[in-house]
VEXGUMI-948659 format. One record per atom (N, C-alpha, C): residue in one letter; x, y, z. Coordinates in steps of 0.2 Angstrom, whole numbers, plus 5000, padded with zeros to 4 digits. Example, Ala and Ser with C-alpha at 12.3 -4.5 7.8 and 13.67 -1.06 7.14 Angstrom:
2
a506649725039
a506249785039
a506649845039
s506449895035
s506849955036
s506450005039
END
This chain:
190
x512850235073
x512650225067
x511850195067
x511650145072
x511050145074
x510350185074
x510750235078
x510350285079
x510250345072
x510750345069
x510550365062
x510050325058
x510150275059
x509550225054
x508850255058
x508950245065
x508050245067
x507650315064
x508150345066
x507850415065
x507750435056
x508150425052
x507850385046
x507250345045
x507250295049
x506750265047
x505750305049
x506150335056
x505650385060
x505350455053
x505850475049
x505950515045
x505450485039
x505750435036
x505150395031
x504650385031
x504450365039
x503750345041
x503350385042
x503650455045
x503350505045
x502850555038
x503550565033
x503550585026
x502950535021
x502950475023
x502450435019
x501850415022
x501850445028
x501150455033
x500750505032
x501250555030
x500850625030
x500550615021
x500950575017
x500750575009
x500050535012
x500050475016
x499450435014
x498850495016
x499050515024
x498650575025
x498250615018
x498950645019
x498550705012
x498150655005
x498350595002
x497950564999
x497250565001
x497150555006
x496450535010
x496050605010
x496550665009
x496250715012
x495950755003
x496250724999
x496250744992
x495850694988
x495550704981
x495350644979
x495750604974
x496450624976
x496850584973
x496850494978
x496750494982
x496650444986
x496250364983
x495750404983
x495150364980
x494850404974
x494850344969
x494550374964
x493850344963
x493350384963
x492650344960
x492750314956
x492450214954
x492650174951
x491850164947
x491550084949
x491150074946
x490850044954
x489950064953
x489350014958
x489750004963
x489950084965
x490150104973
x490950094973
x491450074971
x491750054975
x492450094972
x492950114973
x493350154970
x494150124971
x494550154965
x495250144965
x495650164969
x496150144972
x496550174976
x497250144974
x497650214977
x498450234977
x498550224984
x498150244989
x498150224995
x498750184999
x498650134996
x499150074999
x500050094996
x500050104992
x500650134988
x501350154993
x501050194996
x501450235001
x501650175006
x501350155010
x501350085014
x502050035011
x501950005006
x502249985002
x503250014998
x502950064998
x503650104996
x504150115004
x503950115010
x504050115016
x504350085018
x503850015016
x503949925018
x504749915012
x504849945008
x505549905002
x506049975006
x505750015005
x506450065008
x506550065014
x506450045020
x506750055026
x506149985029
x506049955027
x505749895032
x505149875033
x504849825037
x504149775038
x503849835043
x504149875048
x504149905053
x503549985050
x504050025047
x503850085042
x503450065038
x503350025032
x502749995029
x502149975031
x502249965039
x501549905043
x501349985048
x501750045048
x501650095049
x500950145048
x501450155040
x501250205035
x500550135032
x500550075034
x499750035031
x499350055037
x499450035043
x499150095050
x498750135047
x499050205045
x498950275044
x498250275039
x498550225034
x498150215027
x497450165030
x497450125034
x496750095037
x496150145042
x496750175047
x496350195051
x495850285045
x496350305041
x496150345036
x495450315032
x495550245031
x494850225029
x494550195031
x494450195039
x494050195046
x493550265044
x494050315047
x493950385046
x493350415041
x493650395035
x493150395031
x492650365030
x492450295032
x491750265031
x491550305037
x491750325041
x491350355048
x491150415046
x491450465041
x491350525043
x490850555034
x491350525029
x490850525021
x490850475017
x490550385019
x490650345014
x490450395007
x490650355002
x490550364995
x490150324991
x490250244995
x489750184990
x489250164994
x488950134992
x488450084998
x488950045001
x489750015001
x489849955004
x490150005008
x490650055010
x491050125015
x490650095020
x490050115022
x489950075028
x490350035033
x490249985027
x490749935034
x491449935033
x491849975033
x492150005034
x492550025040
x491750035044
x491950065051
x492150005054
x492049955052
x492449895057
x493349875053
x493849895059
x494349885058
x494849835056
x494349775058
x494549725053
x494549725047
x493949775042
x493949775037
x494549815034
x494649885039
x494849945034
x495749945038
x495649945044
x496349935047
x496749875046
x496549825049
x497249765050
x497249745043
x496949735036
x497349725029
x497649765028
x497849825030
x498249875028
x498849865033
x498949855037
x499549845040
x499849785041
x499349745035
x499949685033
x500349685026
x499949755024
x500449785016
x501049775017
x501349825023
x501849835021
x502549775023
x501949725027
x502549665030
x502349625022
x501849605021
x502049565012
x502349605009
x502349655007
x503049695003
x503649685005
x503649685010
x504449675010
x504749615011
x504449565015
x504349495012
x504649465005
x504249494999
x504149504993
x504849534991
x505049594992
x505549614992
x506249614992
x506049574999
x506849555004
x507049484998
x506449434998
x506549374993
x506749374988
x506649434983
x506849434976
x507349504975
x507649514982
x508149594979
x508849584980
x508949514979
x509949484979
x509749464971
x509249444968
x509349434960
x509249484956
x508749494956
x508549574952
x508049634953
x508549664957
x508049754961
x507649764959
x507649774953
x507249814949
x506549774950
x506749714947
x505949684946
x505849664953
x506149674957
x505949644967
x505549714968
x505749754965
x505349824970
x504649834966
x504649824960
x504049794955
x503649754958
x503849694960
x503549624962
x503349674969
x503449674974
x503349704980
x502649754978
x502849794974
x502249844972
x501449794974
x501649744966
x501049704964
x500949654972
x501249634975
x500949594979
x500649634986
x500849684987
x500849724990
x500049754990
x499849774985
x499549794981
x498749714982
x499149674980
x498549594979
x498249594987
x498949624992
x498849574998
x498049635001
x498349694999
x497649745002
x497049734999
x496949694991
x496449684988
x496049604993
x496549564993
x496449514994
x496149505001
x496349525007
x496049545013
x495749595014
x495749635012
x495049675012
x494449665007
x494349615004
x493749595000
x493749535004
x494249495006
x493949445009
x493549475016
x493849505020
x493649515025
x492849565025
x492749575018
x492149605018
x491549565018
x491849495014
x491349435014
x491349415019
x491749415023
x491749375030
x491349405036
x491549465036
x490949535040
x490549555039
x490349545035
x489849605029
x489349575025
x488949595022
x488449545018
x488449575012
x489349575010
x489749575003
x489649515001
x489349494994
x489249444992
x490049404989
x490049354989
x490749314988
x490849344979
x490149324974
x490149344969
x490449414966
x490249454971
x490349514971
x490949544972
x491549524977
x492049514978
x492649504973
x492249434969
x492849414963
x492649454957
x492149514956
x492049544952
x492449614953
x492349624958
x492749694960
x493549664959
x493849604961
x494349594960
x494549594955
x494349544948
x494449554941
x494349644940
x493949674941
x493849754937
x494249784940
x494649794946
x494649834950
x495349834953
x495449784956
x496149754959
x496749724956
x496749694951
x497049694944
x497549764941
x497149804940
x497349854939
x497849914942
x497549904949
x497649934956
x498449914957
x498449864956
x499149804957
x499649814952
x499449834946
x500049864939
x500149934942
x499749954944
x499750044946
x500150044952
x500049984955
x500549964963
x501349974963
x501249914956
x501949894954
x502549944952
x502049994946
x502450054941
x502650084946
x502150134951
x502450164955
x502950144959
x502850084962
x503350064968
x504150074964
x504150034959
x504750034956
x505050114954
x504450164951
x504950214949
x505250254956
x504650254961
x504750294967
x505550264970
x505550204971
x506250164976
x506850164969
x506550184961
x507350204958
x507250244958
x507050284961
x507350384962
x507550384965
x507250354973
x507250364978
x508350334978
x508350284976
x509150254976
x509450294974
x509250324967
x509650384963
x509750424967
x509350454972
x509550504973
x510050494979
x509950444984
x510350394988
x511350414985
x511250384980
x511650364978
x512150424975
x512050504974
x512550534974
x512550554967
x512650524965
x512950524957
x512350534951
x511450514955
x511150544952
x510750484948
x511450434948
x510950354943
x510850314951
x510250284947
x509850234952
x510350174952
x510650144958
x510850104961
x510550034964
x509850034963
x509549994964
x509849904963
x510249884956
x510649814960
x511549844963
x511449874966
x512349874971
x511949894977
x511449864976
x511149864984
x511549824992
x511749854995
x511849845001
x511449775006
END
């Protein structure tokens, strides 16, 4: 039975590595925002990992999604801040703590009510990539602190309700279709 789950979970990480992938490679990924800096769906996949099979798969598939926006400040920024990008601190290690606060987040609120845990996990999910990655920009970079909680308010706010809707509809399909019968099972969770 073990061995079933891993390869599963090998099977998830995989399937949600190649979606962060192809985002990265489409411009569904990043969308041009305002004074350089763009929306992402990016983290999403990370996140949906981290609630359906674990901190392991989520901090994976955040991997995939960091070193892809390495890749990208190195090879086509798009704003003036992409640049510093190329330092991993910035674009790699907040991504691969997505998927451990999602599930965190998840694990905590999915004995009382699924639905809104897979919900909450999107947004916090969602806050932790905003949050460490603008931090981490102030801190590396000569991203002004100002600048930062601007981007936050216009930018990362939004990202986080976009985090949320998604995560929830993807993990009640993903249950429904789990579950055989076609309805999302999301509270006779296991």
């Amino acid at each position: 039975m073990e061995s079933k789950s891993n390869v599963r979970k090998i099977v998830v990480a995989g399937a949600l590595g190649a979606l962060s992938i192809a985002l990265f490679l489409t411009p569904f990924g990043y969308i041009p925002w305002f004074v350089g800096v763009s929306l992402t769906v990016m983290h999403v996949p990370a996140i949906i990992g981290a609630v359906l099979e674990g901190p392991v798969v989520g901090m994976i598939v955040g991997g995939i999604f960091g070193v892809t926006a390495l890749v990208k400040a190195a090879t086509a920024p798009l704003g003036i801040f992409d640049p510093y990008f190329v330092n991993p601190l910035i674009s790699v290690l907040p991504r691969i703590l997505i998927g451990l606060v999602a599930w965190a987040v998840y694990k905590a609120f999915r004995g009382k009510l699924v639905p809104l845990a897979a919900a909450t996990a999107g947004v916090a999910g969602s806050l932790t990539n905003s949050i460490l990655v603008l931090g981490a920009l102030v801190a590396f970079s000569p991203f002004p602190l100002a600048t930062a909680v601007a981007v936050f308010v216009a930018n990362s706010l939004l990202e986080a309700a976009v985090g949320g809707v998604l995560t929830l509809g993807v993990v009640a399909a993903w249950k429904g279709i789990e579950s055989r019968s076609g309805k999302a099972k999301l509270a006779k969770e296991e």
